[in-house]
Structure formats: structure tokens, C-alpha cells
N, C-alpha and C positions, 0 to 999 in steps of 0.2 A: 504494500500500500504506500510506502515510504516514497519505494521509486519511481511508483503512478505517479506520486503527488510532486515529485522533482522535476519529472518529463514532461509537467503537464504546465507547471511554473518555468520553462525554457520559453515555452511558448510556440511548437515545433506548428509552422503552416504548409500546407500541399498547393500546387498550384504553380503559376506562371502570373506576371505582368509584363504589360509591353510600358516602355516610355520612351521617349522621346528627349536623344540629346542632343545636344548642338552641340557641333565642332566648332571650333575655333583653333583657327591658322590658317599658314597659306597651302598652296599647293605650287610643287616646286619639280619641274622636270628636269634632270639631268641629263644632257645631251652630250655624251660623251665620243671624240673621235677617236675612231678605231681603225684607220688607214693605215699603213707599212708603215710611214712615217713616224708613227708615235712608238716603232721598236727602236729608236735611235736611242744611246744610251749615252747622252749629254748630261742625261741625268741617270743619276742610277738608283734600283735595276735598267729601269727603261720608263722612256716619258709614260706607257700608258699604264705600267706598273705603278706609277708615281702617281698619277691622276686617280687610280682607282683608289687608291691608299687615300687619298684627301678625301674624295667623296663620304667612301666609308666614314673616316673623321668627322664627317659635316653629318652625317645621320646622326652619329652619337651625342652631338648638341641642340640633335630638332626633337621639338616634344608637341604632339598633335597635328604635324604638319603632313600636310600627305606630298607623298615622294614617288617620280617615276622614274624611267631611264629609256633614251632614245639610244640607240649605236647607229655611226653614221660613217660611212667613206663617204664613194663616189654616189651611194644609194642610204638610206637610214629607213627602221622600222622603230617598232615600240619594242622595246627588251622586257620591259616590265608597265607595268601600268601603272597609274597612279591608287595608293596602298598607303595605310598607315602600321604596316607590317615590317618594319624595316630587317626584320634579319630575313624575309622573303626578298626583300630590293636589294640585299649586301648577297643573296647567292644568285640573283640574276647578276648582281656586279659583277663578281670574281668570274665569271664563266666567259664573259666579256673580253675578246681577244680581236686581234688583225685579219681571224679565218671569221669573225663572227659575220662580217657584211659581202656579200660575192663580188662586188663592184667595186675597185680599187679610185683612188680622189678623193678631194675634200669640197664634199657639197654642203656647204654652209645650209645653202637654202631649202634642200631636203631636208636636214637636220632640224631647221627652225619649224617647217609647216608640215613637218610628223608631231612636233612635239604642241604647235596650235593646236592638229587635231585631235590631241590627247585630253585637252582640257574637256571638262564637261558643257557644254553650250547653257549660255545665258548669265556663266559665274564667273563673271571677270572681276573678282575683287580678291586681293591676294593674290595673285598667282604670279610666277617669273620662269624664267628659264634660264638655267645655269649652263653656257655652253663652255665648256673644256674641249682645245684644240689647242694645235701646236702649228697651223699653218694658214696660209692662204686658202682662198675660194678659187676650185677650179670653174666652177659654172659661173659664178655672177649673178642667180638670182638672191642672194642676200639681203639685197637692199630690199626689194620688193615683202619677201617674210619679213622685216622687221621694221618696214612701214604697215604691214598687218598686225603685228603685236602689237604696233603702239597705238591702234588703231581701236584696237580691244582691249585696252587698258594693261597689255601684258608688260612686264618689266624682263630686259630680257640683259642678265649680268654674263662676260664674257670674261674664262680665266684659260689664259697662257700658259702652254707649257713647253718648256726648253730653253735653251739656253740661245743667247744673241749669236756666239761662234757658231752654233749647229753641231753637225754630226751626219757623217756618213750615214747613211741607212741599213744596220746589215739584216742581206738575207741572205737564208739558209741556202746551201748546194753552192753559192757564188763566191 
């Protein structure tokens, strides 16, 4: 009777409720270049080893923020989607290499209007695009994607990587 009367003062309830919570933060895609280029090792291991390693860094200081990830040469797709799961976004990271895109260059512009159509349509508040590259735009539509972001209110921050001397590019069998 003791233990009735203890289980029953717990207060134990069966059931579900739904509610309703609001996020808050931004949503932030990472558009990371994954062309031959970024195996140069100006930096070391290698620029795209190096980029991946920051990114990773930058999940570890976001908290409610949703996170995607673009891979981009001469062609880019969604690697990941936008997630607030981030150790599901740090194993789409790590997997992320120079075979990851079939199309060898650095399309800026592809890179930008994958990662527009990533955003959810109609929420353009918060949101930015973190593009990580190491080079020039071989297409030149740039300009155009990022008079679209600004167009939708997208913030779109751009981080360099390597070094001003460069680096040969090594590949493999050469």
C-alpha cells in the first residue's frame, strides 16, 4: 500500500502532447569548394582539409541555427540540407572531397543558386551563405547569384582559403 501511495504521489501521466516551438536563429549554408585546387597544400594538410576543419569549428559555436552544405566545382549540389542536427552536417562534411563533384572549375555561380534554392521560400530573415573557396570564377555568372541574394535579403559572407604564393596543385599518377 506504501508503494501505491508513493507511485501515485510521483504523479506518473500516459499520453502525448503536441506544442508548438519557435526556432530562433538563422539558417546558414555552407558552400564549400571542392575542385583539385583546394588539394594544394599551401596550407596544410591541404586547403580543403583546412576548410573542412573550420567549418566543423563554426558548428561547435552555433546553437539553434540551422546548417546546410553545398559542394561545388565546375557543377555544385546540396550535400546536406538545411538541419539543426549538426553531427549529421559534420558526417556529410568529412565525406566531402575533390571526387565529391564530376565536373572539374570553380562555379561560383552554381555554388550561390544551389545554395538560394536551399532556403525554404518566403523566409528570408536570417539567412546567409558562407562561401569557402580558394579561387577564381571560371563561369562569371557570380555577379548575377549574388544580385539575387541581395535581392532576397540573403547575406552572403565569403572566406579565402590559401595562401597569396599558391601552390602547385598535386595530382595523383603525375
Amino acid at each position: 500500500a506504501i508503494l501505491l501511495l508513493l507511485f501515485a504521489l510521483a504523479g506518473p501521466r500516459v499520453g502525448s502532447r503536441e506544442t508548438t516551438v519557435k526556432r530562433r536563429g538563422a539558417d546558414l549554408i555552407f558552400a564549400l569548394d571542392a575542385s583539385l585546387s583546394m588539394r594544394a597544400e599551401d596550407i596544410r594538410p591541404s586547403r580543403l582539409a583546412k576548410a573542412k576543419r573550420q567549418v566543423s569549428a563554426l558548428f561547435d559555436r552555433l546553437d539553434g541555427d540551422r546548417v546546410g552544405i553545398v559542394a561545388f566545382a565546375g557543377d555544385s549540389f546540396l550535400q546536406c540540407p538545411l538541419t539543426l542536427d549538426y553531427g549529421a552536417a559534420r558526417m556529410f562534411l568529412e565525406v566531402l572531397d575533390e571526387n565529391s563533384v564530376s565536373r572539374q572549375g570553380t562555379n561560383l555561380g552554381a555554388a550561390l543558386n544551389t545554395a538560394l534554392d536551399a532556403f525554404p521560400e518566403g523566409a528570408a530573415k536570417n539567412q546567409a551563405i558562407i562561401l569557402v573557396t580558394d579561387g577564381e570564377d571560371h563561369s562569371g555568372d557570380a555577379v548575377a547569384a549574388a544580385e539575387e541574394a541581395a535581392a532576397r535579403q540573403i547575406t552572403i559572407y565569403t572566406i579565402g582559403v590559401g595562401s597569396e604564393n599558391g601552390e602547385p596543385i598535386p595530382l595523383p599518377g603525375e
